[in-house]
C-alpha positions as CSV (number, residue, x, y, z in Angstrom):
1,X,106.5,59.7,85.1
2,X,108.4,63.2,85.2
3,X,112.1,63.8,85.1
4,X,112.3,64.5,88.7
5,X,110.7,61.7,89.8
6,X,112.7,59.5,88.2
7,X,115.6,61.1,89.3
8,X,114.5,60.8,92.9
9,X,113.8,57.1,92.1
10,X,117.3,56.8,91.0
11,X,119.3,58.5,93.7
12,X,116.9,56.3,96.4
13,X,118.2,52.7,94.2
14,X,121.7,53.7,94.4
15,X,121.6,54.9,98.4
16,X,120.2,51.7,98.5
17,X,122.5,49.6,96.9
18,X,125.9,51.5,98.5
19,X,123.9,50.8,101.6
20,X,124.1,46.7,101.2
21,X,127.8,47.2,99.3
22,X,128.8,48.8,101.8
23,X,127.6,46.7,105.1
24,X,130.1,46.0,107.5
25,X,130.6,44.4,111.1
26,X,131.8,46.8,114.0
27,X,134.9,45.4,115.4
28,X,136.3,46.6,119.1
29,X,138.6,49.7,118.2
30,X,142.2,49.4,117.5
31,X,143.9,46.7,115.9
32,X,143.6,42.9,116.8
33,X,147.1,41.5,117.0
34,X,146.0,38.1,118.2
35,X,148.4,38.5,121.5
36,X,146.3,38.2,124.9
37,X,147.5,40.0,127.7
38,X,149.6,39.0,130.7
39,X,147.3,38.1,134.1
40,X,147.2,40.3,136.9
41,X,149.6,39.4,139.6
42,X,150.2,40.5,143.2
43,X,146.6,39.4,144.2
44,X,145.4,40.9,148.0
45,X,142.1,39.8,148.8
46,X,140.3,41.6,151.9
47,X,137.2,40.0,152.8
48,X,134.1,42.3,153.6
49,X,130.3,41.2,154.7
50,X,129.1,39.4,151.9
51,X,132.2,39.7,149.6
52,X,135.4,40.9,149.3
53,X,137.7,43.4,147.4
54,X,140.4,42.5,145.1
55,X,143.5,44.2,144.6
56,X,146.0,42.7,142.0
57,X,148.9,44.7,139.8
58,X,148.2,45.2,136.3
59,X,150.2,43.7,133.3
60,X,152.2,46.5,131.6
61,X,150.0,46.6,128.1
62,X,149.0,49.5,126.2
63,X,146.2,47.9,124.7
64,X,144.7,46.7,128.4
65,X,140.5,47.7,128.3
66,X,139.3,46.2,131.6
67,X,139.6,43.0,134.2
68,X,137.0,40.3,134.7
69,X,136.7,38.4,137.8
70,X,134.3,35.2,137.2
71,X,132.7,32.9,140.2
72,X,129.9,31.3,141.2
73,X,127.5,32.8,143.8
74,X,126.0,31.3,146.3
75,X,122.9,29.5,144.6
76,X,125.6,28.0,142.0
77,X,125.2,30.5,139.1
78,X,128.1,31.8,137.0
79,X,128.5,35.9,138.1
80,X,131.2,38.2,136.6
81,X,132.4,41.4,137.7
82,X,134.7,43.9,135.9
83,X,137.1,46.9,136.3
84,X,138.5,49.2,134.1
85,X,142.3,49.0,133.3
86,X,142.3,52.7,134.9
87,X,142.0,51.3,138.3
88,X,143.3,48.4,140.3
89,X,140.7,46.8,142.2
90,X,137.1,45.5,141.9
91,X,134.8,44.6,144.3
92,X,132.6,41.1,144.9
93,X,129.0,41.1,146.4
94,X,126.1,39.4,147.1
95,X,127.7,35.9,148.7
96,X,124.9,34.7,151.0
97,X,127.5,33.0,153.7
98,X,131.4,32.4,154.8
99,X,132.4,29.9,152.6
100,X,135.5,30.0,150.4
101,X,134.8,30.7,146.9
102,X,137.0,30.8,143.9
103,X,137.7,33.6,141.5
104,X,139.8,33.9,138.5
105,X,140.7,37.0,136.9
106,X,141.1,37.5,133.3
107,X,143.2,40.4,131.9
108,X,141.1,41.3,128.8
109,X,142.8,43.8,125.4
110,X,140.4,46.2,123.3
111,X,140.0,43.3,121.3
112,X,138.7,41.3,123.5
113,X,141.8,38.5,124.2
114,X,141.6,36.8,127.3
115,X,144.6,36.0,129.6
116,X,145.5,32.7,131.4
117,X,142.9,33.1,134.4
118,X,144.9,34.2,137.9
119,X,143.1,32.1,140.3
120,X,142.5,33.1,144.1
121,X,140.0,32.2,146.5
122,X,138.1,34.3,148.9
123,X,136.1,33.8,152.3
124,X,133.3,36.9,153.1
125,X,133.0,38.2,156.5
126,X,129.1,37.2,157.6
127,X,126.7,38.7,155.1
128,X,124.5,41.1,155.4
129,X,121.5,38.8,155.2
130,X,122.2,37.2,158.6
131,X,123.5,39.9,160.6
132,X,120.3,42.2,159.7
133,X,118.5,38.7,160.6
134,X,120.4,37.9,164.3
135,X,118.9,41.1,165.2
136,X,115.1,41.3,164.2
137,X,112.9,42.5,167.0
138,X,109.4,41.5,166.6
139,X,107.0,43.1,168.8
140,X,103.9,42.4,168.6
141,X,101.4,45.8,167.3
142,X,98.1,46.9,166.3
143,X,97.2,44.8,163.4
144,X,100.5,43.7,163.2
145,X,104.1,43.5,164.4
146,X,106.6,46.0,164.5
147,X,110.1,44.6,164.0
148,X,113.4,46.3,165.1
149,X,116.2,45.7,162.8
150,X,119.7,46.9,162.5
151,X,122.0,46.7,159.2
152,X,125.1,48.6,159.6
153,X,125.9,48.0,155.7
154,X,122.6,49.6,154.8
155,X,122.3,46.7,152.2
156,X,119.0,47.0,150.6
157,X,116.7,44.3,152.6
158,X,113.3,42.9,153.0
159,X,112.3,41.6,156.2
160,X,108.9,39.1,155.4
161,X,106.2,37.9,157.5
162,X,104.9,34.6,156.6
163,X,101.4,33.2,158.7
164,X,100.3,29.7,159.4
165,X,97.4,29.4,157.3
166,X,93.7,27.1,158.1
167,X,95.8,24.1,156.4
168,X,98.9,24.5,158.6
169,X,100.8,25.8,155.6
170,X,103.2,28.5,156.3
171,X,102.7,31.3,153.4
172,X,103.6,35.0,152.9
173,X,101.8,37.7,154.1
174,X,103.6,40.5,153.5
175,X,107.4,42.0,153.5
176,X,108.9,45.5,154.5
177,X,112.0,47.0,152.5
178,X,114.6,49.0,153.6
179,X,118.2,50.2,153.4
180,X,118.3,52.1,156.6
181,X,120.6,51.4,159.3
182,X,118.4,50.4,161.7
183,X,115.4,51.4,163.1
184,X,112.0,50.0,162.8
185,X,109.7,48.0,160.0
186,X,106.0,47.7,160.7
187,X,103.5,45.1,158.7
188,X,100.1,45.5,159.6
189,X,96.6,44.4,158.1
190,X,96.5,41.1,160.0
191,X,93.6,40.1,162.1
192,X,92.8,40.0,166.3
193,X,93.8,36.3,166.7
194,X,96.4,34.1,168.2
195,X,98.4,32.4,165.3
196,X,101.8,31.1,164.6
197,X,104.1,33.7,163.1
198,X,107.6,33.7,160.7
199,X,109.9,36.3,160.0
200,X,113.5,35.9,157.6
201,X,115.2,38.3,155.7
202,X,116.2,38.3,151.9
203,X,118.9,40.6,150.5
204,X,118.4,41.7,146.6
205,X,120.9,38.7,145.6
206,X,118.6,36.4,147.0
207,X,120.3,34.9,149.8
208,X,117.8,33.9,152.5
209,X,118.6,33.6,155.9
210,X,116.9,31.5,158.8
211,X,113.5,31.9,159.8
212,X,112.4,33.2,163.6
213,X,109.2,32.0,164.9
214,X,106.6,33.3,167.4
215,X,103.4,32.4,168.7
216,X,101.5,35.8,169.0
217,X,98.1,37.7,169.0
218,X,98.0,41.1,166.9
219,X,96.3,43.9,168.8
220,X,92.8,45.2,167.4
221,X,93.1,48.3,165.3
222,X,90.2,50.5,163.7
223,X,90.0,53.7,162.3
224,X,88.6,56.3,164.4
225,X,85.0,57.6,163.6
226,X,85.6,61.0,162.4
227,X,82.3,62.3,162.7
228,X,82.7,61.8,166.3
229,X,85.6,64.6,166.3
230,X,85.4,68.4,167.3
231,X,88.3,71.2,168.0
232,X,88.4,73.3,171.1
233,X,90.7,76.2,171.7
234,X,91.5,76.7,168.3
235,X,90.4,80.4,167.6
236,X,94.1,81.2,166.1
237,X,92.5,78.8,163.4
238,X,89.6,78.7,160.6
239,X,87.9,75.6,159.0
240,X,89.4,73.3,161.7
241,X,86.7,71.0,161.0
242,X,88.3,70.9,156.8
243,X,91.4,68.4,158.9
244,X,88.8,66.0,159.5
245,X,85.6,65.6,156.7
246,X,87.4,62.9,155.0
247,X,88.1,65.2,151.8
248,X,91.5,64.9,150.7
249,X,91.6,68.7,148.1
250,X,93.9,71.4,147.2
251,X,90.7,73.6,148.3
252,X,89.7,71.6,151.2
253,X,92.0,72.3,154.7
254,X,92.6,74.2,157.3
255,X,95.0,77.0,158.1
256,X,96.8,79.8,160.9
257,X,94.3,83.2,160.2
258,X,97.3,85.4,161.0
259,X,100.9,84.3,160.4
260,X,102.6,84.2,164.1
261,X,105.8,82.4,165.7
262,X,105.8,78.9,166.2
263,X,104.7,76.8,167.9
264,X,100.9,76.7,166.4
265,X,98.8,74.2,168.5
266,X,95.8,72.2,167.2
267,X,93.3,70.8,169.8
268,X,91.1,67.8,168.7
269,X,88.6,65.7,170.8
270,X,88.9,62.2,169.4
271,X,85.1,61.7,170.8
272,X,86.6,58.1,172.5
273,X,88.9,57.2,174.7
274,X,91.7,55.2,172.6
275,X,94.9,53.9,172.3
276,X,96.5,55.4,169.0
277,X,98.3,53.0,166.7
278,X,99.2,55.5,163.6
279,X,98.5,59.0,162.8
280,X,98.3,59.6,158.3
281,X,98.4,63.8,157.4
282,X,97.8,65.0,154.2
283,X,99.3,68.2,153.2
284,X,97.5,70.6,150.4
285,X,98.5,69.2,147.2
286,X,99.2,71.9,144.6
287,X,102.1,73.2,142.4
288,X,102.3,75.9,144.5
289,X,101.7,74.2,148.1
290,X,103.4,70.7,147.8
291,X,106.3,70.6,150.1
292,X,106.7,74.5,150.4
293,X,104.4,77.7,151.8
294,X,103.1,76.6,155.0
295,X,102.4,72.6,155.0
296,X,103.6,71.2,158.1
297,X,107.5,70.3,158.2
298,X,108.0,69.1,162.0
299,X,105.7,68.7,164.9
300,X,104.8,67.1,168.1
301,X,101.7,65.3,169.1
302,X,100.3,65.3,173.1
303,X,97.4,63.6,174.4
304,X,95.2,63.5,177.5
305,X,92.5,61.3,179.0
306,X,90.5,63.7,180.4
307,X,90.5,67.8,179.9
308,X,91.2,68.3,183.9
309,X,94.7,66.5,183.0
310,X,98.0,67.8,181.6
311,X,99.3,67.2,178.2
312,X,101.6,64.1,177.9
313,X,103.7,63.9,175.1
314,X,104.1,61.5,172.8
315,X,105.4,61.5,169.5
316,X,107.6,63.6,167.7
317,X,106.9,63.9,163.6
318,X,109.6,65.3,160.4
319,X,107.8,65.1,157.0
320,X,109.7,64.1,154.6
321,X,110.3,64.7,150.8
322,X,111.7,61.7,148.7
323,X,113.6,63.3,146.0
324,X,115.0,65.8,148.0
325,X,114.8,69.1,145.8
326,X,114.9,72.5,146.6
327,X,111.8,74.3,148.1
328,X,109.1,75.1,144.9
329,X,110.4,71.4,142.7
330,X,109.6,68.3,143.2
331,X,109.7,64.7,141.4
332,X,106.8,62.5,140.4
333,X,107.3,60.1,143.4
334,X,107.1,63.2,145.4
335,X,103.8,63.9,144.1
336,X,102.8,60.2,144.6
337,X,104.2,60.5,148.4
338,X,102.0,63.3,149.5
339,X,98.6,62.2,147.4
340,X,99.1,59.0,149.9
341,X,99.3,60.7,152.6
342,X,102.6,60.4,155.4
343,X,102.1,58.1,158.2
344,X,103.4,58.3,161.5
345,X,103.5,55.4,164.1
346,X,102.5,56.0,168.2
347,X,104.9,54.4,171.0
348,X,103.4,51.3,171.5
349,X,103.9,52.0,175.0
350,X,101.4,55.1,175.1
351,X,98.5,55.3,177.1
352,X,95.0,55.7,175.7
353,X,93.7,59.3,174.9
354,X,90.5,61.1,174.1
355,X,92.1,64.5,173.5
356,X,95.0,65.1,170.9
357,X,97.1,68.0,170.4
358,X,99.3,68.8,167.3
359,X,102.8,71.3,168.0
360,X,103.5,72.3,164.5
361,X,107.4,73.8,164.9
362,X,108.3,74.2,161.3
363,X,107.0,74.4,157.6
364,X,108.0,73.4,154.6
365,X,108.8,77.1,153.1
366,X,109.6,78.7,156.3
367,X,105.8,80.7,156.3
368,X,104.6,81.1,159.6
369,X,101.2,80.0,159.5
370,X,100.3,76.4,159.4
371,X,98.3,74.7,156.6
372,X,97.1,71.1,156.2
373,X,94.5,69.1,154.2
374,X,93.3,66.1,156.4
375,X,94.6,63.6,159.0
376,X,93.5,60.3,159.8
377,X,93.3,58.3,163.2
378,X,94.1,54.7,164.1
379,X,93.6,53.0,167.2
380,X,92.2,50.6,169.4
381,X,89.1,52.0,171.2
382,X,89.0,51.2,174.8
């Protein structure tokens, strides 16, 4: 062996050994002088849907890192929550009903000393589970039920759907999420027969609220035959027939031939008279095309029975972009969004049409000449 490689053998045994001399166990910063702090005093509690805040006056103590409130939730496990000593309040969530619960706060030093716990007790306004619950909706749609829901605290929610099944069990079919407001939450996929239907809601501590049963019969729903389609009166237009040939490519759409001001109007006959459950529009997906140039932004649809009638409108449609970047980025799920296509639901209340018309009012970048990829039909045929 040559003198450098011993020499590099040598420096690697000694790193080695200071290594293991040298081993130590990382303490919390500052020095431990065995002396917990005082407890928070001056509790205020103010109850909120589900929880409560907690105000409190902190000890005088330089070496004060944060406060711990400990409780148990509403299934009976232990929860903690904590606040830094550079505010004076922390906030409880995720109690599943109005009952008084007990929390005690610990003051707690850099080193990790508890205090004597301040106890105080705390009763939530109604959570959000049940409010979002005492106003479900459930009307009965194609394939499905569409299920009107408000929720005020835009909690994050899922509203399920459980079925009677051939045994009389009662299982899940399917759940919508959401942290909207309010609006409405559509499950479809189920089958033209009577049944008996469920519907609770569970918030993302896992409180459960009641169940609401119905006795109901999902309307039929089939996609519309596409190869029955054709355009008329669309000469501002070339390849109109690229919207509807069931291929879903960067290369495969139609588009305006000469820029112009909105609006730009699409004429399609469906081939049958139906009535429309969902409309799905895919834009051209591209680095250069997704979300910008011309892919549709806003529009309108219209329908008629018959050409001799007047257009009746009846829906109104805003794409949307999940991560919410500037025109020319966008975000994986953004990618994922478009590649599925967007789906828009008809009133329920619409009449059956044979002719559809699309109002495009806006694109994405601003360009004034329309461009899309495909769109997809849904209805019952009549």
């Amino acid at each position: 062996m040559n003198k450098s490689n011993i020499m590099l053998l040598t420096v690697s045994v000694l790193l080695s050994t200071a290594c293991v001399k040298n081993k130590e166990t990382r303490e919390p910063l500052g020095s431990n002088d065995g002396t917990a702090p005082a407890p928070v005093t001056n509790i205020q509690t103010t109850p909120i849907p589900g929880g409560a805040v907690l105000r409190y006056t902190l000890p005088d103590d330089l070496d004060l890192s944060y406060v711990k409130a400990t409780y148990f939730n509403s299934q009976g496990q232990p929860m903690e929550v904590c606040a830094s000593s550079y505010v004076d309040s922390l906030k409880i969530e995720g109690l599943g009903d109005t009952n008084v619960y007990e929390v005690q706060l610990y003051s707690v030093d850099k080193s990790e000393n508890y205090s004597s716990p301040a106890t105080t007790a705390i009763t939530p306004l109604t959570p959000p589970v049940e409010t979002v619950f005492a106003s479900l909706e459930p009307k009965v749609g194609f394939g499905g039920f569409v299920i009107g829901f408000e929720n005020e605290t835009r909690s994050d929610i899922a509203v399920y759907l459980i079925r009677r099944d051939s045994l009389g069990i009662f299982d899940v079919f399917d759940a919508a999420y959401t942290s909207m407001s309010g609006g409405d939450l559509t499950i479809r996929g189920l089958p033209n027969e009577e049944n008996e239907f469920g519907f609770f809601v569970r918030d993302r501590y896992n409180n459960f609220s009641d169940t609401l049963f119905v006795t109901a019969t999902p309307w039929a729903e089939e996609q519309l035959d596409k190869k029955l389609f054709s355009d008329f009166d669309n000469s501002a237009w070339s390849f109109v027939w690229g919207v509807y040939d069931d291929v879903i490519d960067w290369g495969n759409y139609s588009f305006i031939t000469t820029p112009f001001d909105f609006p730009h109007y699409m004429n399609i006959d469906l081939g049958v008279l139906a009535k429309l459950s969902r409309l799905k529009i895919w834009q051209r997906i591209g680095d250069d095309t997704l979300f910008q140039h011309g892919m549709p932004k806003t529009w309108k649809m219209y329908g008629k029975s018959s050409m001799e009638e007047p257009w009746v409108f009846l829906m109104e449609c805003n794409s949307f972009k999940p991560s919410g970047l500037p025109i020319g980025q966008y975000s994986t799920e953004d990618w994922e969004y478009a590649e599925a296509g967007e789906e828009f639901s008809f009133p329920l209340e619409a009449e059956p049409v044979r002719y559809l018309r699309f109002e495009f009012t806006a694109t994405w970048g601003g360009y004034k000449g329309t461009a899309f990829s495909e769109f997809t039909i849904w209805g019952e045929i009549k």
